[in-house]
Backbone atoms as SQL, in Angstrom:
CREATE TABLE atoms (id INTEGER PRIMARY KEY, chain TEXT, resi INTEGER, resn TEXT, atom TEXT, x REAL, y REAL, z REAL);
INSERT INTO atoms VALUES
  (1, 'A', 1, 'UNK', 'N', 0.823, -1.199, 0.000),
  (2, 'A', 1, 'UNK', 'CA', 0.000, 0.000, 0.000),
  (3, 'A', 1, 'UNK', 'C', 0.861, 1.254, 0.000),
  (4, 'A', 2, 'UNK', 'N', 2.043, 1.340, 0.646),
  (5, 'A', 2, 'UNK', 'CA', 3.061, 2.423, 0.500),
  (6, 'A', 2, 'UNK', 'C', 3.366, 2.993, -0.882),
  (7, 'A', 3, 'UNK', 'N', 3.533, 1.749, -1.681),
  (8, 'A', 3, 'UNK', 'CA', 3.482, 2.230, -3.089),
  (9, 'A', 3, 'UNK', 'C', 2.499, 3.279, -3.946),
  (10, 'A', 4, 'UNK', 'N', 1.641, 2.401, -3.660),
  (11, 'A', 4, 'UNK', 'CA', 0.564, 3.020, -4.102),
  (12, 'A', 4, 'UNK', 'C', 0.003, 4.856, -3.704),
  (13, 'A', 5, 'UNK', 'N', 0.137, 4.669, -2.124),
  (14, 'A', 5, 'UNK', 'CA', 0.451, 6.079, -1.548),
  (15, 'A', 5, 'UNK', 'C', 1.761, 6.773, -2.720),
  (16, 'A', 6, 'UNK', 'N', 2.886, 6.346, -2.324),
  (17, 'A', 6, 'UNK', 'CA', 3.816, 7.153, -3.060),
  (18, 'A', 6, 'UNK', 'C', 3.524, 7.345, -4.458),
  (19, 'A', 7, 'UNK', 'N', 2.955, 6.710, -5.127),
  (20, 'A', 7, 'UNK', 'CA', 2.818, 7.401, -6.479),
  (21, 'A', 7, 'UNK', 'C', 1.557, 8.072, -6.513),
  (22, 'A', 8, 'UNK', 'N', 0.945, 8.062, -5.732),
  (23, 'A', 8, 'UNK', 'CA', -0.209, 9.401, -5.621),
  (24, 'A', 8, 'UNK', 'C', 0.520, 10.518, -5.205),
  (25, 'A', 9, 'UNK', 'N', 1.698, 10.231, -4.081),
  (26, 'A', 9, 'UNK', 'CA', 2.324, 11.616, -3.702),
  (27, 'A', 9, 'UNK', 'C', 2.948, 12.113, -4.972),
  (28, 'A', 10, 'UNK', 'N', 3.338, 11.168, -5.719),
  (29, 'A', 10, 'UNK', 'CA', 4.500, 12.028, -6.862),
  (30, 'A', 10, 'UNK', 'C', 3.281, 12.551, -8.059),
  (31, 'A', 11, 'UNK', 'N', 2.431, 12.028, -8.374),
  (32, 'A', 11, 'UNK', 'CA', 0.988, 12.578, -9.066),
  (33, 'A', 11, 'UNK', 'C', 0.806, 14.031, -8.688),
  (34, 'A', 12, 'UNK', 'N', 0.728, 14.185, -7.167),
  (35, 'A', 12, 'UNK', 'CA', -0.069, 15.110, -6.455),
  (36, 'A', 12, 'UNK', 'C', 1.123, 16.230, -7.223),
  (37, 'A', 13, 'UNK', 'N', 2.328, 16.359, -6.832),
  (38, 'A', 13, 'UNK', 'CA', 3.737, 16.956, -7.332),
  (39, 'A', 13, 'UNK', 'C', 3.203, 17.174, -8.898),
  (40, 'A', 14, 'UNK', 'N', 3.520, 16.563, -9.428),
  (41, 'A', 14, 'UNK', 'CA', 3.305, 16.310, -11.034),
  (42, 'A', 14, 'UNK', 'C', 2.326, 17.500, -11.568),
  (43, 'A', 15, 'UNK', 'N', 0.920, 17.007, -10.573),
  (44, 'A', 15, 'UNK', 'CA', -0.790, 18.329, -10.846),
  (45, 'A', 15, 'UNK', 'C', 0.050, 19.188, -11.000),
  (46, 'A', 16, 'UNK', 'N', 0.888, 19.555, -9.593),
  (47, 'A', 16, 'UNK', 'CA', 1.069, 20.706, -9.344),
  (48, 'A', 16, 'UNK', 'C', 1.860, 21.739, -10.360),
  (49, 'A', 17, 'UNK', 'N', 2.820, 21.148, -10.203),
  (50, 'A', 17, 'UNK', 'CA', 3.843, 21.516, -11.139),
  (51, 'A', 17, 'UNK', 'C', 2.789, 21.785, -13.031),
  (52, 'A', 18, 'UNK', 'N', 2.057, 20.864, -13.380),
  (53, 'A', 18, 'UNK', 'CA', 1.329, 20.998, -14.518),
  (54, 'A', 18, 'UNK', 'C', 0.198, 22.538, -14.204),
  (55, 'A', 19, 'UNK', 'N', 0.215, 22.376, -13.224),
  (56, 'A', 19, 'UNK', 'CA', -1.058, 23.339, -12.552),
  (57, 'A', 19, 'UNK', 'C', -0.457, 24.979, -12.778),
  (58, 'A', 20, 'UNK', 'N', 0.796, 24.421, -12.324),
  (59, 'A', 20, 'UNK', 'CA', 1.561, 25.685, -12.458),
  (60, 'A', 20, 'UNK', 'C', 2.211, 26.539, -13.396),
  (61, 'A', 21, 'UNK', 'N', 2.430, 25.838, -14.547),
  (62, 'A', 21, 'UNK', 'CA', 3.011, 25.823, -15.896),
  (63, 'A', 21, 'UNK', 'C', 1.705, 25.831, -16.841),
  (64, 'A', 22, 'UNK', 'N', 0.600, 26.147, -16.403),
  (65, 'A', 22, 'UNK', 'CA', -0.597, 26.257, -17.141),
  (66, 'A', 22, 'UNK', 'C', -1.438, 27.392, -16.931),
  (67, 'A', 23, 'UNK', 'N', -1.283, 27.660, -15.163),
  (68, 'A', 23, 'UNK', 'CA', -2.008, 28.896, -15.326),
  (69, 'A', 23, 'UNK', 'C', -1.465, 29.733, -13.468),
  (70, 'A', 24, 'UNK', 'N', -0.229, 29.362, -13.256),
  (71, 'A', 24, 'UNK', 'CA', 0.194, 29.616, -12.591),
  (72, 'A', 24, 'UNK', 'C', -0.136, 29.505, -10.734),
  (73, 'A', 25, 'UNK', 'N', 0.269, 29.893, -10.016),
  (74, 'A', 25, 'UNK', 'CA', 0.451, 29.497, -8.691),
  (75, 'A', 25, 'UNK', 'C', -1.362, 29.182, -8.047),
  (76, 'A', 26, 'UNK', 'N', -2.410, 29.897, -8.696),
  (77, 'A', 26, 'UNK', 'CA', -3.737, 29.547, -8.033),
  (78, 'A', 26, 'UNK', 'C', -4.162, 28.365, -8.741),
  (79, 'A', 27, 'UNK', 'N', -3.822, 27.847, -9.744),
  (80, 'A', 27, 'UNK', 'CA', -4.152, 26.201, -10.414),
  (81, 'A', 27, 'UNK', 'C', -3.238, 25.112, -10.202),
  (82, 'A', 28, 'UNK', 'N', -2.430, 25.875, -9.115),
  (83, 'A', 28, 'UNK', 'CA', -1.061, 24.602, -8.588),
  (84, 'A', 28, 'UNK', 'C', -1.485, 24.534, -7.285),
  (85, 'A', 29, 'UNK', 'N', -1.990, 25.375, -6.861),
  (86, 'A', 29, 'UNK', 'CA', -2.647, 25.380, -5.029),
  (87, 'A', 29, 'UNK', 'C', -3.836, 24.365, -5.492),
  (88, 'A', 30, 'UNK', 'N', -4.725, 24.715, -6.403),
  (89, 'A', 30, 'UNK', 'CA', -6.456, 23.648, -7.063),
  (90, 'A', 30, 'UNK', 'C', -5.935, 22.352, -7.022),
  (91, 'A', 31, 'UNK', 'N', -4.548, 22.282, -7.796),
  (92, 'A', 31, 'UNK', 'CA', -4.601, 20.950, -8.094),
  (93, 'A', 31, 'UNK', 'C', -3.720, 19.736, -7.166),
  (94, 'A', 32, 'UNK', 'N', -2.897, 20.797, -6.274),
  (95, 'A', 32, 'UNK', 'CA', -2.466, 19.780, -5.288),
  (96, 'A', 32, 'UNK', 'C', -3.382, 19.877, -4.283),
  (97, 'A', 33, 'UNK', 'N', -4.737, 20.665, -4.167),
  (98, 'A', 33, 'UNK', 'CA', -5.685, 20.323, -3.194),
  (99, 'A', 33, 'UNK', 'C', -6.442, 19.077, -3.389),
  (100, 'A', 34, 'UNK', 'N', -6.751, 18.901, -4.894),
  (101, 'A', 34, 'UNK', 'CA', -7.306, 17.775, -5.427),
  (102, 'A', 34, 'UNK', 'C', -6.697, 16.363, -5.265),
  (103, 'A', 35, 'UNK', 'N', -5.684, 16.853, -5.677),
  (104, 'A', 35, 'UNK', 'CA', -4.855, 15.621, -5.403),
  (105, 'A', 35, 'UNK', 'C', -4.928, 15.008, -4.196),
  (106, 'A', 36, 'UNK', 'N', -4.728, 16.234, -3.243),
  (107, 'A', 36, 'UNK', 'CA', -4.128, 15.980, -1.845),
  (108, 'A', 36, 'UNK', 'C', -6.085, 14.957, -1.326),
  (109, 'A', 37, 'UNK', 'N', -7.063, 15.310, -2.099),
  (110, 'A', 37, 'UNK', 'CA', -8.742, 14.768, -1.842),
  (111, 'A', 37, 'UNK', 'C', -8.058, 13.142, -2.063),
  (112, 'A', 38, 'UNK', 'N', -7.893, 13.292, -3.207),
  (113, 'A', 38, 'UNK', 'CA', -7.586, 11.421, -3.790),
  (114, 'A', 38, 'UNK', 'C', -6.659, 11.164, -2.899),
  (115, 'A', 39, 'UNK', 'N', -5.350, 11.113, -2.183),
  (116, 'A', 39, 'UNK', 'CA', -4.801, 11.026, -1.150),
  (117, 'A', 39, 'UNK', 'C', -5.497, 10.814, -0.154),
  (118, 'A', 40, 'UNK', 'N', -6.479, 11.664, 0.823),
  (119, 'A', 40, 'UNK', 'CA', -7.284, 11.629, 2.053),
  (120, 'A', 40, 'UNK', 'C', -7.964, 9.911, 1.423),
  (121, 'A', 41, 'UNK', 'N', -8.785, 10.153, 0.033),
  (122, 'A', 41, 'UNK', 'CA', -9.657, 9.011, 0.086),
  (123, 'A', 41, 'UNK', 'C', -8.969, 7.727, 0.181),
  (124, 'A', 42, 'UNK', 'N', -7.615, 7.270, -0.133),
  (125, 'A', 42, 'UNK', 'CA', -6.595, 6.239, -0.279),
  (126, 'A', 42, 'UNK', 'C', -6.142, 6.035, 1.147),
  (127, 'A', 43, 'UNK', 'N', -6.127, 6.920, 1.730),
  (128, 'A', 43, 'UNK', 'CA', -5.584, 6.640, 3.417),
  (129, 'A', 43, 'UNK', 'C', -6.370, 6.215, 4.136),
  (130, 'A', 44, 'UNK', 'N', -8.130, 6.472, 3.886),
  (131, 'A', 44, 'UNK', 'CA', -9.315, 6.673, 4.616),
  (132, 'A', 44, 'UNK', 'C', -9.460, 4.543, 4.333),
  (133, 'A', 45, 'UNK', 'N', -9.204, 4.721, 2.873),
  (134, 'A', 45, 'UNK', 'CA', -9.584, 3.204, 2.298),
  (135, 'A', 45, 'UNK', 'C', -8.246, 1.982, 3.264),
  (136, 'A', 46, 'UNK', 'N', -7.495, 2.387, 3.674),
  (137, 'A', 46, 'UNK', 'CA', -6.271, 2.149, 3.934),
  (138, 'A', 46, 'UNK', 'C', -5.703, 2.019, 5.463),
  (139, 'A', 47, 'UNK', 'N', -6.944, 2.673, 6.271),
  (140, 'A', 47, 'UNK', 'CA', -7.302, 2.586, 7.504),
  (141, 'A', 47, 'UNK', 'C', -8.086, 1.635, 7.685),
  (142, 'A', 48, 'UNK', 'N', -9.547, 1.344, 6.999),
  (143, 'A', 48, 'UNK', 'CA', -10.531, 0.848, 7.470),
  (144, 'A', 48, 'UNK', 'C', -10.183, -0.577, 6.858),
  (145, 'A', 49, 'UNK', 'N', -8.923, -0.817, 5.864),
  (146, 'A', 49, 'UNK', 'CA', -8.460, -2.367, 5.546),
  (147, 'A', 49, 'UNK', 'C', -7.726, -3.232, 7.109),
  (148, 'A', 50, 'UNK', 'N', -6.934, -2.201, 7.421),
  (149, 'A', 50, 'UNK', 'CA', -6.399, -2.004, 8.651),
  (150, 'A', 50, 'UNK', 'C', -6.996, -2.860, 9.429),
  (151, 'A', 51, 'UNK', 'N', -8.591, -1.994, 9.817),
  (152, 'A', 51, 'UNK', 'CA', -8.943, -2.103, 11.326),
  (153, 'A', 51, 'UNK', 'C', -9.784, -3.380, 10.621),
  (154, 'A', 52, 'UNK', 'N', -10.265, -3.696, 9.441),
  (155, 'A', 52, 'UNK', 'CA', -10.871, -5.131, 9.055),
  (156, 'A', 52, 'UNK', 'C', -9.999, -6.256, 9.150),
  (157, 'A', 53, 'UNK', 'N', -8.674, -6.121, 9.119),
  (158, 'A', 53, 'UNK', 'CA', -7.733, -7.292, 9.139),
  (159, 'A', 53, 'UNK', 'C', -7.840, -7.412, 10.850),
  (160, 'A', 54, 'UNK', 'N', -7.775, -6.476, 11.839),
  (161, 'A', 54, 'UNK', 'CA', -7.793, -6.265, 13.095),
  (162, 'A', 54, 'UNK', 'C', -9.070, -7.863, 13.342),
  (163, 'A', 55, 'UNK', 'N', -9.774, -7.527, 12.638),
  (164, 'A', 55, 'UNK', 'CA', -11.470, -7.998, 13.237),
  (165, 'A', 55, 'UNK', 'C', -11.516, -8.832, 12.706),
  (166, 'A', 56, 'UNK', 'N', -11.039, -9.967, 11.949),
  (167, 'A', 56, 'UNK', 'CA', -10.475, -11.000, 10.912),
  (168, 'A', 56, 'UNK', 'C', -11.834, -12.141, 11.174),
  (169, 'A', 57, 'UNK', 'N', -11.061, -12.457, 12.503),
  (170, 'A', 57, 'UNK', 'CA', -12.430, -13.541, 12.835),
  (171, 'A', 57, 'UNK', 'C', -14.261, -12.569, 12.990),
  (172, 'A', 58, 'UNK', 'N', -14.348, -11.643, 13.105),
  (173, 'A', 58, 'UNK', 'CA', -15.992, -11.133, 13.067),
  (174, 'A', 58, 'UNK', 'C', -16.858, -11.507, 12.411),
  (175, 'A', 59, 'UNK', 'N', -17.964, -11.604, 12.619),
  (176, 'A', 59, 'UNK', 'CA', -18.799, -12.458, 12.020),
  (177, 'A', 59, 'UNK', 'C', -19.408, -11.156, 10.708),
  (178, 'A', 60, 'UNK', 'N', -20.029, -12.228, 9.723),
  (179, 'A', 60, 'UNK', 'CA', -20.178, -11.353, 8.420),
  (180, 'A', 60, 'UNK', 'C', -20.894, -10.299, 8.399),
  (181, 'A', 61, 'UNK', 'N', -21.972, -10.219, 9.590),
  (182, 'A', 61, 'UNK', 'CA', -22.933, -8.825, 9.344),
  (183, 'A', 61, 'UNK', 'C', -22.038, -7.703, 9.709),
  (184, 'A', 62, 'UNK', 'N', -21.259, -8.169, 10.567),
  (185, 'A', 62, 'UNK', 'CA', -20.049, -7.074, 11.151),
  (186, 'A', 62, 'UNK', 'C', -19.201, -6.078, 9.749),
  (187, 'A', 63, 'UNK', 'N', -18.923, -7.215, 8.988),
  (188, 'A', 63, 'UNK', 'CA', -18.043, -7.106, 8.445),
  (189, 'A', 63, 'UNK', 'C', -18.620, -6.327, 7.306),
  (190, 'A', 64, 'UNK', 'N', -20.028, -6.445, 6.706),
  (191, 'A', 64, 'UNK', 'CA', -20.743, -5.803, 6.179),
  (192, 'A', 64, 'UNK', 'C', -21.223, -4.694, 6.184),
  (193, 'A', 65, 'UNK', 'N', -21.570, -4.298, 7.381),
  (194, 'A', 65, 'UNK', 'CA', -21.740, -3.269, 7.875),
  (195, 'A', 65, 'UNK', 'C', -20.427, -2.297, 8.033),
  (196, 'A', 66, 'UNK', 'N', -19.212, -2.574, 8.458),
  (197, 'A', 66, 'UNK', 'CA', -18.524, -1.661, 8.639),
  (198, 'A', 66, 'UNK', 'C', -18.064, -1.407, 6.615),
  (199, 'A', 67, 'UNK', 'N', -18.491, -2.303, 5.975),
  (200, 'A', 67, 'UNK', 'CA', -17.831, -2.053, 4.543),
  (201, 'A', 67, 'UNK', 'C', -18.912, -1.061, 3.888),
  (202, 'A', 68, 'UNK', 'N', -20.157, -0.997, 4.469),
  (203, 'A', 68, 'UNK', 'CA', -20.974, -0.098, 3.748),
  (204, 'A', 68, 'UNK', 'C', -20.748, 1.944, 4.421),
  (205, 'A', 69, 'UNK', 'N', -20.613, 1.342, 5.936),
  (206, 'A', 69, 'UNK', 'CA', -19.963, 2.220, 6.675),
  (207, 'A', 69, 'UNK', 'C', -18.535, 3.208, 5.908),
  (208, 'A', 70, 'UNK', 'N', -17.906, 2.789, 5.704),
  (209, 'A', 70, 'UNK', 'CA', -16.593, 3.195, 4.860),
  (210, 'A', 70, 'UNK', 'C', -16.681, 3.563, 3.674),
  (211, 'A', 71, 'UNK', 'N', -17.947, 2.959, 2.952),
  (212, 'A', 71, 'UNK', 'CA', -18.291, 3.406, 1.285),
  (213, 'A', 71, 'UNK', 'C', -18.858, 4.523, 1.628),
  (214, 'A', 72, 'UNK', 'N', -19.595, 4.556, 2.410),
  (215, 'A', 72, 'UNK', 'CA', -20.217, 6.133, 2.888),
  (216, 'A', 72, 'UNK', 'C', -19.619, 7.310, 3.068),
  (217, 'A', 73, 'UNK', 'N', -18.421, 6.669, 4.487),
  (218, 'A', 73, 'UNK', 'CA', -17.334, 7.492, 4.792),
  (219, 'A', 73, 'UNK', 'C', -16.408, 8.101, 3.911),
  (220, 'A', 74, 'UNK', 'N', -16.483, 7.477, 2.819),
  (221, 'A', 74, 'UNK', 'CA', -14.935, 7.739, 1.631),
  (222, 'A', 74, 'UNK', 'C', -15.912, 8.909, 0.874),
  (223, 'A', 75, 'UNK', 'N', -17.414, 8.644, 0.304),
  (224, 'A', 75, 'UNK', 'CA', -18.162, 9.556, -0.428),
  (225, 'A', 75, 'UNK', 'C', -18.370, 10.655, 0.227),
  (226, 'A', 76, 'UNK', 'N', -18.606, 10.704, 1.588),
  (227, 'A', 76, 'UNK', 'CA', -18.912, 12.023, 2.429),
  (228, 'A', 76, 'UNK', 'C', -17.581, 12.974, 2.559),
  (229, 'A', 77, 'UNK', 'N', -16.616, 11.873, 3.159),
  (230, 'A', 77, 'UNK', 'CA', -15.456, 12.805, 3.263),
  (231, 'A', 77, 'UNK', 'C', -15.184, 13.755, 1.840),
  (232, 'A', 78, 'UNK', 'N', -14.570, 12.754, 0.785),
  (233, 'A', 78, 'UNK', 'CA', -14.696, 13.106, -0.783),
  (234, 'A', 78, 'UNK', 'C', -15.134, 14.597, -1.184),
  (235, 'A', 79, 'UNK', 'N', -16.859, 14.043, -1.071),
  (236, 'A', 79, 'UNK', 'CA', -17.698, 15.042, -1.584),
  (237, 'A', 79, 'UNK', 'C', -17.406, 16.597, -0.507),
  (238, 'A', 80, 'UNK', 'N', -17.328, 16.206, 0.855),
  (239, 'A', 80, 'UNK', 'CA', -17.224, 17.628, 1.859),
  (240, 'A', 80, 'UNK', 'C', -16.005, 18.397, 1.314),
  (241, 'A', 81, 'UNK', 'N', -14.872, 17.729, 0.999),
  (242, 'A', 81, 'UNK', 'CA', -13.637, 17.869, 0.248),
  (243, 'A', 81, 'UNK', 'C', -13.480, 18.730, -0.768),
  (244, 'A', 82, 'UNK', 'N', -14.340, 18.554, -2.035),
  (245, 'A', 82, 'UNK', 'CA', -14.389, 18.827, -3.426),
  (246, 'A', 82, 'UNK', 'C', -14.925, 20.226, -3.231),
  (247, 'A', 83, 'UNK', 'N', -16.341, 19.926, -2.005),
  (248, 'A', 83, 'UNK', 'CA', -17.010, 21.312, -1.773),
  (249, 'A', 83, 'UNK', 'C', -16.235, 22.638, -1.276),
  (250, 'A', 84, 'UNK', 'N', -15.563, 22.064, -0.028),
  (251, 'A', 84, 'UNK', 'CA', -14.953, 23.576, 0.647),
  (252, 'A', 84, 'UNK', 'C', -13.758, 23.354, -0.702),
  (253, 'A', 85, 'UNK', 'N', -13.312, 23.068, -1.523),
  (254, 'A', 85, 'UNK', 'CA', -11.957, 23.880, -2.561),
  (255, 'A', 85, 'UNK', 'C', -13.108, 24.367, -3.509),
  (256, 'A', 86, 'UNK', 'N', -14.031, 24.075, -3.608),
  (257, 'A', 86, 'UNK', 'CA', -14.331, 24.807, -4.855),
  (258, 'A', 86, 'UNK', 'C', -15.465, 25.850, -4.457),
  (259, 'A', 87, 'UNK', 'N', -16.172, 25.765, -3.237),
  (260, 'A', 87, 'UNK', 'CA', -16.888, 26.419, -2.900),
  (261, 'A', 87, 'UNK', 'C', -15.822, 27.866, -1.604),
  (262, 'A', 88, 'UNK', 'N', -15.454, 27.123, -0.630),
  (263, 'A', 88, 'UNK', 'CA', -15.193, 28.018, 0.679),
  (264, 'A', 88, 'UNK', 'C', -14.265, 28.328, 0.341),
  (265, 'A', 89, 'UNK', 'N', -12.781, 27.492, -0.365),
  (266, 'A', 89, 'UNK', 'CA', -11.532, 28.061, -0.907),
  (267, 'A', 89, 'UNK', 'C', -11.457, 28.696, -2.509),
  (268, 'A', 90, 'UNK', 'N', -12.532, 29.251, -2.846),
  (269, 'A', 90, 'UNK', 'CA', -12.967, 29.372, -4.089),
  (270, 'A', 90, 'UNK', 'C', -11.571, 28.942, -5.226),
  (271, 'A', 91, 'UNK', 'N', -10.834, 27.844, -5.087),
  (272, 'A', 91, 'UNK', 'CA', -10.099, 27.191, -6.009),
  (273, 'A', 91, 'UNK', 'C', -10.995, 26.824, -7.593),
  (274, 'A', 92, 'UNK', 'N', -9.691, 26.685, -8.471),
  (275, 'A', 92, 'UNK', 'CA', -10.310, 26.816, -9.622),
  (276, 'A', 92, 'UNK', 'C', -10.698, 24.928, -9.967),
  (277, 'A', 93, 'UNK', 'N', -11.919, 25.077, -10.389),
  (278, 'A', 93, 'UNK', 'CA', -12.657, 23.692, -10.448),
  (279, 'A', 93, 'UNK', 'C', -11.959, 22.340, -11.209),
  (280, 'A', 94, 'UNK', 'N', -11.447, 23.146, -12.338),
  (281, 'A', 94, 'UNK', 'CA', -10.641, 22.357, -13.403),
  (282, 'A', 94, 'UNK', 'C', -9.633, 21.851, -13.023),
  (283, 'A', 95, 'UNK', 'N', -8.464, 22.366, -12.180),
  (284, 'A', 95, 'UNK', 'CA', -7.433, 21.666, -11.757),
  (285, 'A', 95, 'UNK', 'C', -7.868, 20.858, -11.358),
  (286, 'A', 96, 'UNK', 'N', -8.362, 21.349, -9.652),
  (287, 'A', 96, 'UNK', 'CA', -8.899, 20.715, -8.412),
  (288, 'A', 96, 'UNK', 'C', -9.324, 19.318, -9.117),
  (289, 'A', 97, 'UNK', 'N', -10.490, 19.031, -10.153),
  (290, 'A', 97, 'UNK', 'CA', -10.847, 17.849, -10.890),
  (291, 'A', 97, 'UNK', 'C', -9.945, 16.969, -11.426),
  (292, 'A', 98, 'UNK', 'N', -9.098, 17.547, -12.069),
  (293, 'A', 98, 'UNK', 'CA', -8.020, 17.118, -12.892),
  (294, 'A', 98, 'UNK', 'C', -7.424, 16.598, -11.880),
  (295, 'A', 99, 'UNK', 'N', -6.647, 17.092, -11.037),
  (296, 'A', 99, 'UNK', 'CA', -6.054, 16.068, -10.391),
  (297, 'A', 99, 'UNK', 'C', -6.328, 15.032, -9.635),
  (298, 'A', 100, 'UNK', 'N', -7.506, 15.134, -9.018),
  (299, 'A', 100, 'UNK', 'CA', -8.317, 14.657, -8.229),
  (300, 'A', 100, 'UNK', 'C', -8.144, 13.119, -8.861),
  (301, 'A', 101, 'UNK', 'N', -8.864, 13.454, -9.966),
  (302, 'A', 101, 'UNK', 'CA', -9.084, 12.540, -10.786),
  (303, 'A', 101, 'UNK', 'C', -7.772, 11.731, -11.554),
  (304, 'A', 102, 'UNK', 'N', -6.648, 12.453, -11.442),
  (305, 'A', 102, 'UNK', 'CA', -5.584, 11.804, -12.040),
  (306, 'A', 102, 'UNK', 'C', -4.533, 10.871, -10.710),
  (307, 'A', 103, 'UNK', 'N', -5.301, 11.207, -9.412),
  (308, 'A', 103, 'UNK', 'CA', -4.798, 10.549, -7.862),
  (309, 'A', 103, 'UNK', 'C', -5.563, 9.291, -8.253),
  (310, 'A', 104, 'UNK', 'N', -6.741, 9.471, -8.356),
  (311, 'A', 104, 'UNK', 'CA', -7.767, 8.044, -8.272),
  (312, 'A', 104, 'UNK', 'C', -7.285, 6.893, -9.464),
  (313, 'A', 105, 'UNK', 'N', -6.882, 7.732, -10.634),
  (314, 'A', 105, 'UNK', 'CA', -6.501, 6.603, -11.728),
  (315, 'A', 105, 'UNK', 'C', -4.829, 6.031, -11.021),
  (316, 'A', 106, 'UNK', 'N', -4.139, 6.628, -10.592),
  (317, 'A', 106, 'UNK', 'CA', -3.195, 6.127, -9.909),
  (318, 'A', 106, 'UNK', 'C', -3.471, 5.259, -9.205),
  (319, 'A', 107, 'UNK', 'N', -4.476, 5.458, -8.703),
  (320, 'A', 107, 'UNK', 'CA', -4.520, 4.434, -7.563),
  (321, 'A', 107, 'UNK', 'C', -5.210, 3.200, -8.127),
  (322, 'A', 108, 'UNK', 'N', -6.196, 3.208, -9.076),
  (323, 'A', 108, 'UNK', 'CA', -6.873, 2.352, -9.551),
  (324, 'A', 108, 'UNK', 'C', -5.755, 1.854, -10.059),
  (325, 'A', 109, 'UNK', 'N', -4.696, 2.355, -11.366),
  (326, 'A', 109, 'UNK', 'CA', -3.890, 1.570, -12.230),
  (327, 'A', 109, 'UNK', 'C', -2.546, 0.635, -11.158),
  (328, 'A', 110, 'UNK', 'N', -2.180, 1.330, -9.903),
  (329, 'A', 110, 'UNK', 'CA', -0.699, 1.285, -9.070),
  (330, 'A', 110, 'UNK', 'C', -1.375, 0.038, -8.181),
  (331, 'A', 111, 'UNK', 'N', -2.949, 0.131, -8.252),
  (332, 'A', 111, 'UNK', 'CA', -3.651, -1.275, -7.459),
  (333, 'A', 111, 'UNK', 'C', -3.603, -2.603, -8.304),
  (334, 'A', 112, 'UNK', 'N', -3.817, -2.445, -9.799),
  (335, 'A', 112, 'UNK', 'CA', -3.738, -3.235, -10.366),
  (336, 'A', 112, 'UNK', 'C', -2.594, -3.865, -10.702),
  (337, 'A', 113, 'UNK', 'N', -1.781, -3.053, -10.589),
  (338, 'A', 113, 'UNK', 'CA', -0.399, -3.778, -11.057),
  (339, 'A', 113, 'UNK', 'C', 0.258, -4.462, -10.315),
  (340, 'A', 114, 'UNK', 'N', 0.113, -3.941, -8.955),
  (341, 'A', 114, 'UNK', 'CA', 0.338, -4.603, -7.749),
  (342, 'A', 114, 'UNK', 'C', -0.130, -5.504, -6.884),
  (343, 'A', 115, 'UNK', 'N', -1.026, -5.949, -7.652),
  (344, 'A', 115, 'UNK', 'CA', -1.910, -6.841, -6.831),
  (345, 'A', 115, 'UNK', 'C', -2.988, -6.364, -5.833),
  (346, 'A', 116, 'UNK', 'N', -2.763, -5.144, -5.257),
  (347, 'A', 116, 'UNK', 'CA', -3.743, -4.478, -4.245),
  (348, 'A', 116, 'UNK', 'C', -4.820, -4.221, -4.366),
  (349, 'A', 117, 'UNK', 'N', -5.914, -4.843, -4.820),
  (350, 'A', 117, 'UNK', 'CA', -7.143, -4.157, -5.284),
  (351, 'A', 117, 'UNK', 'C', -8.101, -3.962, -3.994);
């Protein structure tokens, strides 16, 4: 899972730097905020694997429940996320997306390759 973290961190770098060379220092702040969203959601996913390996033997409603629990948790956090940069930090939408979205394919593609899904 470290991996996978680290190449979201070097992504997050990457937005930025693209963010910055495109429309300068307020679309490099958007897009390593975005990034930094897909990050929160990978750590959040990355905790609650954690505390499920913890609970190994629990019986299945347990185990169900805390997995619907966490699908919730990852969308709420996410979505509260996306809102205050584009709403309260009035960041520009396009980065913020862009990278956002270029953390999650990292993580989707750096899961697959690695076995981590």
């Amino acid at each position: 899972m470290r991996t996978i973290l680290s190449i979201q961190a070097i992504v997050a770098v990457l937005a930025a730097g693209a963010g910055y060379f495109s429309d300068g220092v307020p679309a490099a702040l958007a897009a390593l905020f975005g990034a930094a969203i897909a990050l929160s959601n990978s750590l959040l996913l990355t905790w609650r694997m954690r505390q499920g390996k913890r609970h190994l033997h629990a019986d299945v409603q347990r185990h169900l429940r805390t997995f619907y629990f966490s699908t919730i948790e990852r969308y709420v956090v996410v979505g509260g996320l996306l809102a205050i940069g584009i709403g309260a930090l009035q960041l520009s939408p396009l980065p913020l997306l862009v990278a956002f979205i270029a953390g999650q394919m990292a993580w989707m593609i750096s899961g697959l390759t690695s076995g981590n899904t």
